[in-house]
C-alpha positions as CSV (number, residue, x, y, z in Angstrom):
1,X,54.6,-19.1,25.8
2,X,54.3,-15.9,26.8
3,X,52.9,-14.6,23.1
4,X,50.6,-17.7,23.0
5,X,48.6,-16.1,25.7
6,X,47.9,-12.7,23.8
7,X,46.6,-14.2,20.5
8,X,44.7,-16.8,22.0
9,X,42.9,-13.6,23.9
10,X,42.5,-12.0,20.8
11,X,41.0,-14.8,19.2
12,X,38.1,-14.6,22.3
13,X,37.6,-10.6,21.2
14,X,36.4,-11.5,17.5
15,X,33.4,-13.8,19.1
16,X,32.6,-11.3,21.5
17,X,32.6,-8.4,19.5
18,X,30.9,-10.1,17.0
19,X,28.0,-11.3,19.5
20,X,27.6,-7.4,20.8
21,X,27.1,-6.3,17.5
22,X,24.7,-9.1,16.5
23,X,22.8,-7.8,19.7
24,X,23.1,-4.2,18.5
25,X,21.3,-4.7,15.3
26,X,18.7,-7.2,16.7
27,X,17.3,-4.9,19.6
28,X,18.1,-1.4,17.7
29,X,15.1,-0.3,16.8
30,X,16.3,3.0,15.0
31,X,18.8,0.7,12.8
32,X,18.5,-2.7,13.4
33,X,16.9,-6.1,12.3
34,X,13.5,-4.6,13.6
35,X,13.5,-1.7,11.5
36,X,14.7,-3.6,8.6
37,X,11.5,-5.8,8.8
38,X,9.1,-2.2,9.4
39,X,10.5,-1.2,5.9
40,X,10.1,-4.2,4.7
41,X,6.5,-4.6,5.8
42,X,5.8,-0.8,4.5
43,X,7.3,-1.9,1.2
44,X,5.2,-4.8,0.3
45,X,2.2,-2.7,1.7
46,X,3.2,0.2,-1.2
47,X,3.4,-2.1,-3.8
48,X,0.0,-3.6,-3.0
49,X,-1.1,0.4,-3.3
50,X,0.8,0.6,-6.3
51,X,-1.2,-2.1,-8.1
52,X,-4.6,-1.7,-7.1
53,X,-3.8,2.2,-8.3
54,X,-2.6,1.1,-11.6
55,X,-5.6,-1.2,-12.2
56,X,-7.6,2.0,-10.8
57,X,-5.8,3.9,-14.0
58,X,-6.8,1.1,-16.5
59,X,-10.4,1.3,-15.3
60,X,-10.8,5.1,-15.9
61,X,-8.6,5.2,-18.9
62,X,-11.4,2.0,-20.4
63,X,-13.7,4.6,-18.9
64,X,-12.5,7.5,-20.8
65,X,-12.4,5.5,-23.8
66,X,-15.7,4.3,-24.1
67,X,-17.0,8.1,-23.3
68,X,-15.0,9.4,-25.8
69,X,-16.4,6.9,-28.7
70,X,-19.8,6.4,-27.3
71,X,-22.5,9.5,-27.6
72,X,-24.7,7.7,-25.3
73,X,-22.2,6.5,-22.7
74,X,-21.9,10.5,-22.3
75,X,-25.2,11.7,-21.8
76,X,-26.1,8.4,-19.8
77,X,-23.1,9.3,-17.3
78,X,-23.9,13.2,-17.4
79,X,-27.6,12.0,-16.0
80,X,-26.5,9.4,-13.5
81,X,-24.2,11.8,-11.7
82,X,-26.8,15.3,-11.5
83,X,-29.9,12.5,-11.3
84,X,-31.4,13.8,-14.3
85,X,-33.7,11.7,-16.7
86,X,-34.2,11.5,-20.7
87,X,-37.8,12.3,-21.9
88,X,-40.5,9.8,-21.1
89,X,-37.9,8.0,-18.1
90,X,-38.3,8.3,-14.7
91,X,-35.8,8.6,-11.7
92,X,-36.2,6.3,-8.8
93,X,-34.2,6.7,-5.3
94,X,-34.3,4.3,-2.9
95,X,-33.4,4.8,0.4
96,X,-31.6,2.3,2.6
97,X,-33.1,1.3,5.3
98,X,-33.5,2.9,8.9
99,X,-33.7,6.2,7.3
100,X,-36.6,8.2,8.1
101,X,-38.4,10.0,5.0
102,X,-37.3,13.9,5.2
C-alpha cells in the first residue's frame, strides 16, 4: 500500500504541470498564445500588402505596355505630368476649394 501512495501522487503532477504550462503560454507575451495571435494578425495584414502590391505591378506593367505601343499615350502622359499642352489646346487648373488665389 505503501507504493500505491507515490504513483497516485505522481499521477496529480502530470495535471498540474500540465495546467502551469497551459498558463505559461496563455499569459506569456514574449512566447505564448498572445504573441502567436500578434504574428498571426501581422501575417494576414502582409499578405493583404502583398496583393494590393501585385495588382499595383499589373497596373504599371498594363501601363508600360500601352506606352510602349501607343505614340500618343507617350506624349499625352509626358504633358499631363510637366502640364504642358499640344498646339491649339489649352491647360485648365482648378483649385479646390478654400484655397485663396496666389
Amino acid at each position: 500500500m505503501a507504493g500505491e501512495g507515490g504513483s497516485v501522487r505522481g499521477i496529480l503532477v502530470i495535471p498540474v504541470v500540465l495546467v502551469v504550462l497551459g498558463l505559461h503560454a496563455a499569459l506569456d507575451e514574449d512566447a505564448g498564445i498572445r504573441r502567436w495571435l500578434h504574428l498571426r494578425a501581422e501575417l494576414e495584414e502582409s499578405h493583404a500588402r502583398i496583393a494590393q502590391l501585385g495588382d499595383e505591378v499589373e497596373r504599371l506593367r498594363d501601363d508600360t505596355a500601352r506606352l510602349e505601343q501607343d505614340r500618343f499615350a507617350i506624349e499625352s502622359a509626358i504633358r499631363e505630368e510637366l502640364g504642358l499642352a499640344s498646339a491649339g489646346q489649352q491647360v485648365v487648373r482648378l483649385r479646390p476649394r478654400g484655397l485663396s488665389s496666389p
